[in-house]
N, CA, C and O atoms as a DFTB+ gen file, in Angstrom:
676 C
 N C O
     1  1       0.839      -1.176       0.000
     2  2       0.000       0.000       0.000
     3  2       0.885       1.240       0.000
     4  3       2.022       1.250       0.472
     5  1       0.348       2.166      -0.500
     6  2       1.122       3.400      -0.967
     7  2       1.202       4.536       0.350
     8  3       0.206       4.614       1.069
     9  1       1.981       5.105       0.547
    10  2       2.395       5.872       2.170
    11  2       1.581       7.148       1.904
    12  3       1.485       7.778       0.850
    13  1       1.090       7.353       2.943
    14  2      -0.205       8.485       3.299
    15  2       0.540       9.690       3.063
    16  3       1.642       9.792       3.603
    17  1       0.045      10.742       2.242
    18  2       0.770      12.108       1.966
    19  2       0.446      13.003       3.059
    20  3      -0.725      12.992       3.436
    21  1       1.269      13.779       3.641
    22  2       0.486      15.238       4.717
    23  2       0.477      15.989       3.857
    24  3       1.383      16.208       3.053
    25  1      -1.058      16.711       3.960
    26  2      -1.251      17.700       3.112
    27  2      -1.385      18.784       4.089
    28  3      -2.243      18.448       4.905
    29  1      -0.866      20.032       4.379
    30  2      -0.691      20.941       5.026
    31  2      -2.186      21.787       5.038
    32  3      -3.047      21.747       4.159
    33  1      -2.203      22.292       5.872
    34  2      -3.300      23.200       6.143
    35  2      -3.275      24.923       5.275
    36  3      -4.180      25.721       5.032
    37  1      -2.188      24.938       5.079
    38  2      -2.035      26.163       4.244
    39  2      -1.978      25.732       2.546
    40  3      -1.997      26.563       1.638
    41  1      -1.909      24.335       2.369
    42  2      -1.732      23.850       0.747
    43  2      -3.304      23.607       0.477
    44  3      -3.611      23.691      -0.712
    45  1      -4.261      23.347       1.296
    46  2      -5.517      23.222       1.427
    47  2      -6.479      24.971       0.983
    48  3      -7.269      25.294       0.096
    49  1      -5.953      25.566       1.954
    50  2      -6.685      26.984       1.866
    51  2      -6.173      27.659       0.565
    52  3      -6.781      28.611       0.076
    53  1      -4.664      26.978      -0.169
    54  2      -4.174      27.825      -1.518
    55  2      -5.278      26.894      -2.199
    56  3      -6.279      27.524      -2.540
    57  1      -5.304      25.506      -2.471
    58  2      -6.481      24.865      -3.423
    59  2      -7.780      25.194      -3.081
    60  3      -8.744      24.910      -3.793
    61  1      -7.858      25.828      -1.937
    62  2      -9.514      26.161      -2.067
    63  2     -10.188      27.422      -2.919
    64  3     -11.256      27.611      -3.502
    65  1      -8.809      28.280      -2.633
    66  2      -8.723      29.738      -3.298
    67  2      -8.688      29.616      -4.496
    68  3      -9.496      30.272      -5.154
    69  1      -7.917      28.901      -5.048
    70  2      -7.836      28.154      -6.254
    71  2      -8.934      27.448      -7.053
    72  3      -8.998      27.579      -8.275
    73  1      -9.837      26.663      -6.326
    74  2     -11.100      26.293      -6.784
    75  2     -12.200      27.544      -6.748
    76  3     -12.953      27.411      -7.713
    77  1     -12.407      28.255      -6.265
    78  2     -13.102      29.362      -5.829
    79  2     -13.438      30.464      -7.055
    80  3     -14.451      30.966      -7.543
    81  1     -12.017      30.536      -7.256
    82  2     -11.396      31.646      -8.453
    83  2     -10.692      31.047      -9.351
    84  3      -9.547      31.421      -9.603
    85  1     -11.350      29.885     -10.055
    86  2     -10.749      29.304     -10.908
    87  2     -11.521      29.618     -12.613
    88  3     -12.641      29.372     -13.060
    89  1     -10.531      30.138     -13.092
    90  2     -11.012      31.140     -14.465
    91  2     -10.933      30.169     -15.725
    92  3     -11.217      30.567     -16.855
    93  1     -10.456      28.630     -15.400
    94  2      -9.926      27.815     -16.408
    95  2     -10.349      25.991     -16.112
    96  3     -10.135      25.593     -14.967
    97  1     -10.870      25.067     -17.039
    98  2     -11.130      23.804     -16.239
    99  2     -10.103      22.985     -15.837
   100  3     -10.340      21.906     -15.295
   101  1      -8.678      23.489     -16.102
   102  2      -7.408      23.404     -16.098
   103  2      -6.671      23.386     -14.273
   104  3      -6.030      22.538     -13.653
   105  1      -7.240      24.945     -13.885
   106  2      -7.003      25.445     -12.823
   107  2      -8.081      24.375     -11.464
   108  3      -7.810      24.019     -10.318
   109  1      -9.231      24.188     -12.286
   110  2     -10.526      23.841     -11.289
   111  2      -9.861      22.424     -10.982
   112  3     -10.231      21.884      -9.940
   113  1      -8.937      21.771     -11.755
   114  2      -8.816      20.323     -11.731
   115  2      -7.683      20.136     -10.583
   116  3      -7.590      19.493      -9.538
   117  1      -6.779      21.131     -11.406
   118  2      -5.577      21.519     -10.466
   119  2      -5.881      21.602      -8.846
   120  3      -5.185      20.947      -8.071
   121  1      -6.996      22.473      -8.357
   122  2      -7.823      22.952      -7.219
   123  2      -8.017      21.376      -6.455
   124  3      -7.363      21.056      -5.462
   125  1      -9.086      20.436      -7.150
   126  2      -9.276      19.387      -6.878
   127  2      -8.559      18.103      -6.742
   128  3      -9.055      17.176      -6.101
   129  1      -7.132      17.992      -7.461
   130  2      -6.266      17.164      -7.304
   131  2      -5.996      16.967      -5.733
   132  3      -5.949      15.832      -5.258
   133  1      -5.768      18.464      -4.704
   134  2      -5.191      18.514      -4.018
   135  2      -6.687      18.617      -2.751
   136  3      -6.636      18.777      -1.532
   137  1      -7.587      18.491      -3.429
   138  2      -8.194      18.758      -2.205
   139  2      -9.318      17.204      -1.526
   140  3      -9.990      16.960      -0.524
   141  1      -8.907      16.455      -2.916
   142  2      -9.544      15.160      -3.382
   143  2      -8.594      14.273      -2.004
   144  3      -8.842      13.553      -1.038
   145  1      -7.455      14.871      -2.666
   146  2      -6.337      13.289      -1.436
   147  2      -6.512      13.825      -0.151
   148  3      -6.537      13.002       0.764
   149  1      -6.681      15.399       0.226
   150  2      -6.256      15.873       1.615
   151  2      -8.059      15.955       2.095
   152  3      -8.315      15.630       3.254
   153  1      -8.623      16.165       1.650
   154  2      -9.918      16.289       2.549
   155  2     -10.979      14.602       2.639
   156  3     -11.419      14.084       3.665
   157  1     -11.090      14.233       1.585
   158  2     -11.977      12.912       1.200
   159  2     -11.228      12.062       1.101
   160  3     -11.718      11.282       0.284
   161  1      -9.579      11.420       1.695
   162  2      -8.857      10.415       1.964
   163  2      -8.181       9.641       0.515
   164  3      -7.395       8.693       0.538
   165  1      -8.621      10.200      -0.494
   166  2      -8.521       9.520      -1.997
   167  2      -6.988       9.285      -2.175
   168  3      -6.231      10.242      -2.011
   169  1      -6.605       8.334      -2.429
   170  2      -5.098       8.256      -3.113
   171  2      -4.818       8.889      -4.362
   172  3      -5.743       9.377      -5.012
   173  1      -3.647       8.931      -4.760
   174  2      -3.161       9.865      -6.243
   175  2      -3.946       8.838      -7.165
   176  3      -4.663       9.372      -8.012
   177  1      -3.927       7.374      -7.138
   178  2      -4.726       6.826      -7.980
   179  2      -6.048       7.049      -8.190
   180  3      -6.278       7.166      -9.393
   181  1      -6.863       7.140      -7.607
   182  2      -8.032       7.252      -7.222
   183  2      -8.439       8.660      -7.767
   184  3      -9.006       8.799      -8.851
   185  1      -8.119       9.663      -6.961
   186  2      -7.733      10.917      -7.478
   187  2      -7.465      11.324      -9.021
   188  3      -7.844      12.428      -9.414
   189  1      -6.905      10.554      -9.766
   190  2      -6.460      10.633     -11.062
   191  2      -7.650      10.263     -11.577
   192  3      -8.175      11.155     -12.243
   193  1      -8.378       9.053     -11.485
   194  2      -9.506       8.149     -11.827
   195  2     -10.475       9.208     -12.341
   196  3     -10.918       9.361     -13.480
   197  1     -10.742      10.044     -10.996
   198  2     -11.876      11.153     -11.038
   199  2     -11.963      12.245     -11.560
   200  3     -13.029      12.839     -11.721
   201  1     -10.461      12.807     -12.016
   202  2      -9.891      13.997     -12.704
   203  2      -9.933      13.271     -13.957
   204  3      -9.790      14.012     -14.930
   205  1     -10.091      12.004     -14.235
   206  2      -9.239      12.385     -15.608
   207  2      -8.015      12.512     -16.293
   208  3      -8.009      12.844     -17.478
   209  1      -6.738      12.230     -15.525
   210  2      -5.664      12.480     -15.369
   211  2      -4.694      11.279     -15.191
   212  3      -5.161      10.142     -15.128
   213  1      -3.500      11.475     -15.118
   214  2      -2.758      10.425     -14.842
   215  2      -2.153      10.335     -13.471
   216  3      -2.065      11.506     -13.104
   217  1      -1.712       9.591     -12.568
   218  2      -1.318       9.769     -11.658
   219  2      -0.258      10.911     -11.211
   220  3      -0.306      11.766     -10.327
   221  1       0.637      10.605     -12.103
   222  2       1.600      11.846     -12.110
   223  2       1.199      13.087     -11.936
   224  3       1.651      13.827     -11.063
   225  1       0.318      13.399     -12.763
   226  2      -0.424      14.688     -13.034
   227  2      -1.296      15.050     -11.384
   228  3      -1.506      16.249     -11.196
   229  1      -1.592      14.446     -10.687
   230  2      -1.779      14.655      -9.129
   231  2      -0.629      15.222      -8.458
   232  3      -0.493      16.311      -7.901
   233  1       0.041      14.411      -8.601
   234  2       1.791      15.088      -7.645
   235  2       2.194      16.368      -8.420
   236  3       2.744      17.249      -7.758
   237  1       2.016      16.551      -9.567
   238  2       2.317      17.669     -10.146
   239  2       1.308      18.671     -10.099
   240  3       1.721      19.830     -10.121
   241  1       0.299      18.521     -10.051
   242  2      -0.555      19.710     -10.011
   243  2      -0.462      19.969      -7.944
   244  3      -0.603      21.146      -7.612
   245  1      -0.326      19.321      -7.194
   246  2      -0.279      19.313      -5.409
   247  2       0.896      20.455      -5.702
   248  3       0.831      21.605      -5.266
   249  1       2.394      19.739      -6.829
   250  2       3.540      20.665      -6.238
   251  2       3.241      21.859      -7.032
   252  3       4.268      22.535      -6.969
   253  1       2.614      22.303      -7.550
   254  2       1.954      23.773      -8.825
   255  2       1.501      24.468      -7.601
   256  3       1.791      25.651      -7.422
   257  1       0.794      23.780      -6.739
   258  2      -0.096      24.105      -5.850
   259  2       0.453      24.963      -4.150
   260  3       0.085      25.803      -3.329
   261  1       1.511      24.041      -4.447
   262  2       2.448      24.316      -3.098
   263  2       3.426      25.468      -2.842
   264  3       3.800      26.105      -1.857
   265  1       3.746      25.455      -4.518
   266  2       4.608      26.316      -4.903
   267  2       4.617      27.883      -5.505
   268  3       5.560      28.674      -5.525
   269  1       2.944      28.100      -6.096
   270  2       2.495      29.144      -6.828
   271  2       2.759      30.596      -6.423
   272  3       2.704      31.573      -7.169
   273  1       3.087      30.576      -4.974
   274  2       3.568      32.008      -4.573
   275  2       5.298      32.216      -4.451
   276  3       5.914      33.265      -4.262
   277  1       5.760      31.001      -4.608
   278  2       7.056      31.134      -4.606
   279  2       8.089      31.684      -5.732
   280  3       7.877      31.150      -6.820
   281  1       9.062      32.537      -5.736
   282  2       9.766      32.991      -6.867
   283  2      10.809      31.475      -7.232
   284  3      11.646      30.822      -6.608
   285  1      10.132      31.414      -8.699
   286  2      11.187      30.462      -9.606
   287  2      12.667      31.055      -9.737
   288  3      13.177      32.045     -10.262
   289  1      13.224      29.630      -8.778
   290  2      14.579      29.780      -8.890
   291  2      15.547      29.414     -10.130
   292  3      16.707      29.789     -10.298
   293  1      14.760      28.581     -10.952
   294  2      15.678      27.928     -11.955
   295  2      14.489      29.118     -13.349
   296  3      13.347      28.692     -13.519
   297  1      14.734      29.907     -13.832
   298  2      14.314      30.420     -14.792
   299  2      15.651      30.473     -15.945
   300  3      16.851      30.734     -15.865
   301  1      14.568      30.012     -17.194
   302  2      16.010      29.695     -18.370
   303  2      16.340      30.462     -19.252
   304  3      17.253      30.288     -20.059
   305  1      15.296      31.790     -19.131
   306  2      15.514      33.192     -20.477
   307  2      16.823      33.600     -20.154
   308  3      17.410      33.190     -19.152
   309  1      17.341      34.460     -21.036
   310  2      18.427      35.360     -21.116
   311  2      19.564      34.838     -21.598
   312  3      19.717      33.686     -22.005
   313  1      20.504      35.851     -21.539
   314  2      21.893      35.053     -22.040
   315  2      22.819      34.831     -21.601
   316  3      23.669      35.684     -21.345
   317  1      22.975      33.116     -21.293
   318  2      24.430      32.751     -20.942
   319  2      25.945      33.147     -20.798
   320  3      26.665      33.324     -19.816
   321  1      26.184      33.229     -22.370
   322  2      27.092      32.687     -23.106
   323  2      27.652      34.089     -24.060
   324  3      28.419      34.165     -25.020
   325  1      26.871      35.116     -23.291
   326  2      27.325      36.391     -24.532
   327  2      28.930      36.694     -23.853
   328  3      29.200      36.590     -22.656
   329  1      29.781      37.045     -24.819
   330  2      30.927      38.383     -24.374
   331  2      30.722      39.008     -23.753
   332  3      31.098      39.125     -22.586
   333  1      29.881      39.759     -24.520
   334  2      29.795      41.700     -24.027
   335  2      28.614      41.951     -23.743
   336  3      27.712      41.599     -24.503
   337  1      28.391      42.555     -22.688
   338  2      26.868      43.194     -22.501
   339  2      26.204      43.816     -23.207
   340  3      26.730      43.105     -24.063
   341  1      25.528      44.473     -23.764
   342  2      24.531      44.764     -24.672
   343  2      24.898      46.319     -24.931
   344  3      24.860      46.881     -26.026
   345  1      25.360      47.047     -23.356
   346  2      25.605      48.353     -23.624
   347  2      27.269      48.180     -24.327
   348  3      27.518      48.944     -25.259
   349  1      28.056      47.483     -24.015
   350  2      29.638      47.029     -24.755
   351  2      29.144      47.039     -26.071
   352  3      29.662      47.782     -26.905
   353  1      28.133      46.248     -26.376
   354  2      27.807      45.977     -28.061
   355  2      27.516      46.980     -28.785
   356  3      27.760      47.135     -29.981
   357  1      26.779      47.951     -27.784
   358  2      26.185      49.475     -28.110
   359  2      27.321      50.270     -28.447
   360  3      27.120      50.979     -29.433
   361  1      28.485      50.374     -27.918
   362  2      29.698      51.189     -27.762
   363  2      30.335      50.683     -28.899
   364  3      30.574      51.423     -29.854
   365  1      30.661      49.396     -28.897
   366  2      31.317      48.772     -30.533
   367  2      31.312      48.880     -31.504
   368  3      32.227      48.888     -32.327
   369  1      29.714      49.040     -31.635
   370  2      29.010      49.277     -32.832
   371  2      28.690      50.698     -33.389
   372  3      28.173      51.062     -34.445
   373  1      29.287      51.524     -32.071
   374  2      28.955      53.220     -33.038
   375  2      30.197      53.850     -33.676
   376  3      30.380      54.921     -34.255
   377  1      31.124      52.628     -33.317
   378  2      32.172      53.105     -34.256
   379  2      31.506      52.924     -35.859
   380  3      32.175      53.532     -36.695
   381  1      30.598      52.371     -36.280
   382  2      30.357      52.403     -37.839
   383  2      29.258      53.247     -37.875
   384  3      29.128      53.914     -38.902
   385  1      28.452      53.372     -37.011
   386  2      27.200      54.351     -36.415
   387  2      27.583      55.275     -38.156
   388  3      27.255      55.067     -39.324
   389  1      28.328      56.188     -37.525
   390  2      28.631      57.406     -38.874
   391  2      28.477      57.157     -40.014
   392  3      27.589      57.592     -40.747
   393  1      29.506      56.280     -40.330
   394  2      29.663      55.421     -42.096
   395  2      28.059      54.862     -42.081
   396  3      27.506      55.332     -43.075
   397  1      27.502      54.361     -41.614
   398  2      26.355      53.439     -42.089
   399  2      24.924      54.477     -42.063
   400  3      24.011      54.277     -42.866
   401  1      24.863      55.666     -40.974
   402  2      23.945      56.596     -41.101
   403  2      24.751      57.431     -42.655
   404  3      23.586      57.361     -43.048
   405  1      25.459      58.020     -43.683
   406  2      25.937      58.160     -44.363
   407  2      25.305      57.650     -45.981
   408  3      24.749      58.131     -46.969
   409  1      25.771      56.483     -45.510
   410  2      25.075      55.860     -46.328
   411  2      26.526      55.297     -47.319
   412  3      26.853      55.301     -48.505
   413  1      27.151      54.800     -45.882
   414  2      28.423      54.084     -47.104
   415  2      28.163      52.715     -47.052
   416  3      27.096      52.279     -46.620
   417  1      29.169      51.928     -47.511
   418  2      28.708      50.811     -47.778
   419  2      29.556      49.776     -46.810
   420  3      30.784      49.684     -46.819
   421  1      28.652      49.009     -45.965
   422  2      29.620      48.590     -44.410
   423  2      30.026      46.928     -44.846
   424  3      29.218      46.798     -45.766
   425  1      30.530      46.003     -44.795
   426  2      30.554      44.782     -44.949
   427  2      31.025      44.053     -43.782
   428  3      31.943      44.468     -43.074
   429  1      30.333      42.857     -43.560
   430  2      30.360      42.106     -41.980
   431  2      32.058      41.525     -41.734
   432  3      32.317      41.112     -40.604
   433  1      33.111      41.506     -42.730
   434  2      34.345      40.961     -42.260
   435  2      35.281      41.825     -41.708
   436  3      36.088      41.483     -40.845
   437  1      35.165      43.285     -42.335
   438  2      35.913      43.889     -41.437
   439  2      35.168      44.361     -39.523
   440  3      35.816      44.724     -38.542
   441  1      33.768      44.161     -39.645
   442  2      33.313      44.168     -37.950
   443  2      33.662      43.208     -37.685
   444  3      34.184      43.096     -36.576
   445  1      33.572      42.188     -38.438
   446  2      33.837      40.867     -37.688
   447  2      35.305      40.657     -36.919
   448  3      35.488      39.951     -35.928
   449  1      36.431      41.551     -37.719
   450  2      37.608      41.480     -37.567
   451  2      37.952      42.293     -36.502
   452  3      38.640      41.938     -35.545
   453  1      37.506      43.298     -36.662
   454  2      37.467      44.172     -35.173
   455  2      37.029      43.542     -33.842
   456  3      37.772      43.345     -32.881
   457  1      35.412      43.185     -33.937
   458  2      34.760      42.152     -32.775
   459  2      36.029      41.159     -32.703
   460  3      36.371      41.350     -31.536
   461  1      36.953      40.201     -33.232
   462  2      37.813      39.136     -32.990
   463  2      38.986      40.101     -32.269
   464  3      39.389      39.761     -31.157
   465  1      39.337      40.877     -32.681
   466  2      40.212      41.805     -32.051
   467  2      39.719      42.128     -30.943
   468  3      40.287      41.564     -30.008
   469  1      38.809      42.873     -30.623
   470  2      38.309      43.374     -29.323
   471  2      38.011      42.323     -28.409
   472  3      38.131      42.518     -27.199
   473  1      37.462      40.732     -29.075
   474  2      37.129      40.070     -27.773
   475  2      38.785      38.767     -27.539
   476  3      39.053      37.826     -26.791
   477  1      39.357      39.374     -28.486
   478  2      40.962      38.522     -28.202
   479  2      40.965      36.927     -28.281
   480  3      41.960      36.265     -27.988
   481  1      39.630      36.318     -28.749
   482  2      39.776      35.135     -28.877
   483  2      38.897      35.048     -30.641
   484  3      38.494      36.064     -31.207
   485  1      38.762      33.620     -31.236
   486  2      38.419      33.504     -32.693
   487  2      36.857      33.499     -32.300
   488  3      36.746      33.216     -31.107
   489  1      35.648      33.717     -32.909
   490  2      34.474      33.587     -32.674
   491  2      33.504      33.328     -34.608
   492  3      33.821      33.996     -35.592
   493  1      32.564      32.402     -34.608
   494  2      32.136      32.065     -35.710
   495  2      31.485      33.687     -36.096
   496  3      30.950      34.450     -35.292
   497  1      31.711      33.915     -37.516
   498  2      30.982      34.466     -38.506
   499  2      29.713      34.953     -37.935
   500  3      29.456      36.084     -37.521
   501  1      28.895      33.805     -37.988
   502  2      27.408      34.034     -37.013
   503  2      27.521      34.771     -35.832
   504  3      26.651      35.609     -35.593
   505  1      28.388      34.612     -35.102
   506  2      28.054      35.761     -33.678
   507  2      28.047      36.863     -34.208
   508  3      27.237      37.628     -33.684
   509  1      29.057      37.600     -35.692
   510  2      28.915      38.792     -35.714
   511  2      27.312      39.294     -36.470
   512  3      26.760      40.392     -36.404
   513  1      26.934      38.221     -37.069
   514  2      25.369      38.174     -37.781
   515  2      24.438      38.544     -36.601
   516  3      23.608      39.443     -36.471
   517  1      24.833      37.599     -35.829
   518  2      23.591      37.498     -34.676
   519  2      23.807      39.147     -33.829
   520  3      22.788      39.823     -33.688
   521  1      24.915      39.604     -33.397
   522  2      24.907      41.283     -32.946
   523  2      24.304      42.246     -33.946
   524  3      23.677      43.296     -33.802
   525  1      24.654      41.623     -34.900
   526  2      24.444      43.278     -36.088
   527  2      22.487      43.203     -35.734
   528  3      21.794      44.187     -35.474
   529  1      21.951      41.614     -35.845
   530  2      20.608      41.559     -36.299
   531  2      20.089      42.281     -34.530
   532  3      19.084      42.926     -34.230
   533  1      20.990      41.927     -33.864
   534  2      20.251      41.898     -32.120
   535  2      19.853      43.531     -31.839
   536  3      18.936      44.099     -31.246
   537  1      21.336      44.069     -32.774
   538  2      21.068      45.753     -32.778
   539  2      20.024      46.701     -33.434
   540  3      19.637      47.854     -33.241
   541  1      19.694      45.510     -34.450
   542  2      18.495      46.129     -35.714
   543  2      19.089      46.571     -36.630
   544  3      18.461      47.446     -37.226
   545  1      20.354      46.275     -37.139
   546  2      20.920      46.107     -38.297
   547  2      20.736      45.689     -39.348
   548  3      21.237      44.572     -39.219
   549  1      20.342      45.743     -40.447
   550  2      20.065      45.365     -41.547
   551  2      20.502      45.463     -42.713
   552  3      20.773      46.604     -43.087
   553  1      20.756      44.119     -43.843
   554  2      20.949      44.388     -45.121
   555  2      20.079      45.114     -45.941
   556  3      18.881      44.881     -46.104
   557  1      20.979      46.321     -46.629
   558  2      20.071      47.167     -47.497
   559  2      20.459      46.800     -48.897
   560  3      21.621      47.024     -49.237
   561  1      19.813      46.384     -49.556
   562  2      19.882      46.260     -51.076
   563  2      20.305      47.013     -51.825
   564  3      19.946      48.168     -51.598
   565  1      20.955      46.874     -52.681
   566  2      21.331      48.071     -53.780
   567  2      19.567      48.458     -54.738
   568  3      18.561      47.857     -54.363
   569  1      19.531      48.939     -55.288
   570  2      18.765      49.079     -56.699
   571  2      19.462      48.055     -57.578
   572  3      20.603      47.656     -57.811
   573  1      18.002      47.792     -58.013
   574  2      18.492      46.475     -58.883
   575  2      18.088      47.020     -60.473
   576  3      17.530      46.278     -61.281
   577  1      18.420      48.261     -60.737
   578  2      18.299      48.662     -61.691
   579  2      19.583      49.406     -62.748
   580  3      19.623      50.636     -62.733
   581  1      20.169      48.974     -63.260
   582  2      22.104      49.886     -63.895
   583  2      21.351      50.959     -63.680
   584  3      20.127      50.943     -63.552
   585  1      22.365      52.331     -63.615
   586  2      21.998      53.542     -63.290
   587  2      22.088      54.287     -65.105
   588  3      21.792      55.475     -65.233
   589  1      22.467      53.537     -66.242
   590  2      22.576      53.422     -66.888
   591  2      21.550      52.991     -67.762
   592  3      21.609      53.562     -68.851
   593  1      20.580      52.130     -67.641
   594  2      19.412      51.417     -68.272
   595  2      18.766      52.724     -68.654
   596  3      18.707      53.714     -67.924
   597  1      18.140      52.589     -70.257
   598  2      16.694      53.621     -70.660
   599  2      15.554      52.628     -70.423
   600  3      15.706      51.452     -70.753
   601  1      14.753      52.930     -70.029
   602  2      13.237      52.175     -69.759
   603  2      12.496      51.798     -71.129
   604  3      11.798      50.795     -71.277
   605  1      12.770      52.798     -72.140
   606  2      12.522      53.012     -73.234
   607  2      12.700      51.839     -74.479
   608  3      11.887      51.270     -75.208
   609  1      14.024      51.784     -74.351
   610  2      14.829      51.162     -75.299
   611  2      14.688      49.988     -74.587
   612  3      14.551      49.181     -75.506
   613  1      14.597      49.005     -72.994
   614  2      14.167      48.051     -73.001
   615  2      12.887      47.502     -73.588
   616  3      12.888      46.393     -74.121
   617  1      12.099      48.036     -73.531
   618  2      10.592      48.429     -73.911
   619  2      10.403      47.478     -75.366
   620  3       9.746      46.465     -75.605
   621  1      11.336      48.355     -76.214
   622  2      11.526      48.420     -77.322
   623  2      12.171      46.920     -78.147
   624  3      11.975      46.377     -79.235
   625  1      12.864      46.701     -77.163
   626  2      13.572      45.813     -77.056
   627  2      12.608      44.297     -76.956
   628  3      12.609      43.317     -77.701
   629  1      12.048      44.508     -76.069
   630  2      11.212      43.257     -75.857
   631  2      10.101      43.531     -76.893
   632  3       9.423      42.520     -76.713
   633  1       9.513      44.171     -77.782
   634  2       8.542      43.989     -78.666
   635  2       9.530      43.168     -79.841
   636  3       9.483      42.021     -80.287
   637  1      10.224      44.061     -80.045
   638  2      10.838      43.612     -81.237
   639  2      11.864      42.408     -81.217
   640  3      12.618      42.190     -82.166
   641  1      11.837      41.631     -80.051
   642  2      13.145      40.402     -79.761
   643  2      12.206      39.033     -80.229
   644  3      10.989      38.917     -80.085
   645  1      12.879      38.325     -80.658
   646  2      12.731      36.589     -81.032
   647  2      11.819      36.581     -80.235
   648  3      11.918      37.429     -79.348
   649  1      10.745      35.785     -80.202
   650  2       9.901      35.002     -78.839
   651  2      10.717      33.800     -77.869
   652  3      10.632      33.508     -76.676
   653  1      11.755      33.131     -79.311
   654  2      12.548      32.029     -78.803
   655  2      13.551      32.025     -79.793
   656  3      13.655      32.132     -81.014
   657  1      14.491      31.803     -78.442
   658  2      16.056      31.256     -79.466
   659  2      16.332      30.532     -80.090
   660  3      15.967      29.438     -79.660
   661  1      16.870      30.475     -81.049
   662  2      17.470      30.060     -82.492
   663  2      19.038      29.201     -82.552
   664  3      19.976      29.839     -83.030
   665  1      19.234      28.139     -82.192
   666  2      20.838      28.488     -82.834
   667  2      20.722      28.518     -83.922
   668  3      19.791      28.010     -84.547
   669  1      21.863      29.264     -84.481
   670  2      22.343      29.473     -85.620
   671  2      22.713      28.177     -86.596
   672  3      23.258      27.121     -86.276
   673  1      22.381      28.480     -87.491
   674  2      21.863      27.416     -88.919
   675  2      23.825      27.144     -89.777
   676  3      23.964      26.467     -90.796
């Protein structure tokens, strides 16, 4: 036989609050997992039976339950693994600030070469992709038009051209 859980008197009054003000059938189940084993004697099996649920899903919704006012210690956003802080990246990057508000023409190997310089060790290609994009950097296209082309004479061009090529006879 499976060992009797203590369910605390304060894990009781959070699932009751919880059933009470429950905005979701998610939350209401959650509410009842914990109030099923501690008030009406039900085991996690049993308990599961009536939810709907799997056993597991009892112990996990009790510890949801136990825990909901507590600050998460293990949270996984942010970044590890960067170099430079974001304001460093800010400072790095206004060295081209000028040239690129200008409107010259910037290419990623010489930042890249600088960033390898400044952080004194080799780093992939991509890290310098991934800063330029993190800053809101962007590739700007040329015109894809010769500055040279008449609109005219293409025009002209396509009425009067083969429909299809020919080799020569």
């Amino acid at each position: 036989m499976a060992r009797k859980t203590y369910i605390g008197p304060d894990e009781i009054q959070k699932a009751k609050q919880l059933r009470d003000h429950a905005k979701s059938i998610s939350e209401y189940r959650k509410a009842l997992s914990a109030i099923l084993v501690a008030e009406h004697g039900f085991d996690a099996q049993q308990a599961a039976s009536i939810l709907g649920s799997s056993r597991r899903t009892v112990f996990r919704d009790r510890k949801n339950i136990r825990t909901q006012d507590d600050i998460s210690k293990n949270t996984w956003g942010g970044r590890r693994n960067s170099s430079m802080t974001i304001e460093e990246e800010q400072k790095f990057l206004s060295q081209w600030q000028l040239q690129a508000e200008i409107g010259g023409v910037l290419t990623v190997p010489p930042i890249h070469a600088a960033l390898v310089k400044r952080l004194g060790h080799d780093i992939p290609m991509s890290t310098t992709y991934r800063l330029l994009a993190r800053h809101g950097w962007r590739k700007v296209q040329p015109d894809t038009k010769h500055p040279k082309s008449d609109p005219s004479v293409q025009d002209e061009y396509k009425k009067n051209s083969r429909k299809q090529w020919l080799p020569p006879v």
